[in-house]
C-alpha positions as CSV (number, residue, x, y, z in Angstrom):
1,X,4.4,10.9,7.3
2,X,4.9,10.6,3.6
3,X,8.3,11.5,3.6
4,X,10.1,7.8,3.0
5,X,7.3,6.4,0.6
6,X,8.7,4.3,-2.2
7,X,8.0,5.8,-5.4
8,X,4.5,4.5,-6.3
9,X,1.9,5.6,-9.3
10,X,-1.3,5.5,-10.3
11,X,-2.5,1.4,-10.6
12,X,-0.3,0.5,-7.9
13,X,-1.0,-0.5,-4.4
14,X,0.4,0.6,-1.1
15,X,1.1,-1.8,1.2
16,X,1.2,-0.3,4.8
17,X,2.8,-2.9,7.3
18,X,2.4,-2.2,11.1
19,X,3.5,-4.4,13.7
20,X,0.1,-4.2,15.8
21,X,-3.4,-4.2,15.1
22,X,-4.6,-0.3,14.2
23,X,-8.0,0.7,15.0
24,X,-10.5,0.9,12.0
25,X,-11.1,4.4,11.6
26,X,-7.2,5.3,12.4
27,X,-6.6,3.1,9.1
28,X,-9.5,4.8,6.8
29,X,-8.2,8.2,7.9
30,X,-4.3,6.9,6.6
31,X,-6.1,5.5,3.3
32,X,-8.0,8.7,3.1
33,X,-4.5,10.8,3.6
34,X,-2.3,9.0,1.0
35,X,-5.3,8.7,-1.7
36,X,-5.1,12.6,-1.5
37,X,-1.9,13.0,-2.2
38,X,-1.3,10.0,-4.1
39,X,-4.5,9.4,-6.8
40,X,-5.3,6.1,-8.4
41,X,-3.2,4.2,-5.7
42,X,-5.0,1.6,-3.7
43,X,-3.9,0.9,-0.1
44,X,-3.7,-2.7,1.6
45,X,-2.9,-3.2,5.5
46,X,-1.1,-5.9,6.9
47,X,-0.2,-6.6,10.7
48,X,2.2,-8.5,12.5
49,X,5.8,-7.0,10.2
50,X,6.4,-3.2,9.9
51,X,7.7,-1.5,6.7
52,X,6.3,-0.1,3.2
53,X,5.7,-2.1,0.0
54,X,4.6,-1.4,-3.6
55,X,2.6,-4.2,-5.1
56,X,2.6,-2.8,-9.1
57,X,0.7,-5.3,-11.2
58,X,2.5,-6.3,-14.4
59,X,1.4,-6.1,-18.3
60,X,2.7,-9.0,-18.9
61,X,1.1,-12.3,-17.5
62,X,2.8,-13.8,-14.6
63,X,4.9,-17.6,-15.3
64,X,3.3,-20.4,-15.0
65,X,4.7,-23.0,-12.4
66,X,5.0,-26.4,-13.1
């Protein structure tokens, strides 16, 4: 299952993307899963688009818009 994850590090977050609702305890045992092999990375679900996404928060502040 963890074969095509992008590379991701401790501090980043996951972003699983399926294209139909899971069930609540199929979704905590996929957190629990990648948490183990992957420590100190968050997971986030969304629905509706399918696909794999790192969200890795930056040092520096992020621009302002005007």
């Amino acid at each position: 299952m963890l074969s095509n994850v992008p590379m991701v590090r401790a501090g980043d977050t996951l972003i699983l993307c399926f294209e139909k609702p899971q069930r609540n305890d199929d979704l905590k045992r996929i957190a629990d899963e990648v948490t183990a092999v992957l420590p100190g990375v968050k997971v986030a679900v969304m629905e509706g688009v399918t696909g794999l996404a790192v969200f890795r928060p930056s040092e520096e502040p992020a621009p302002t818009v005007m």
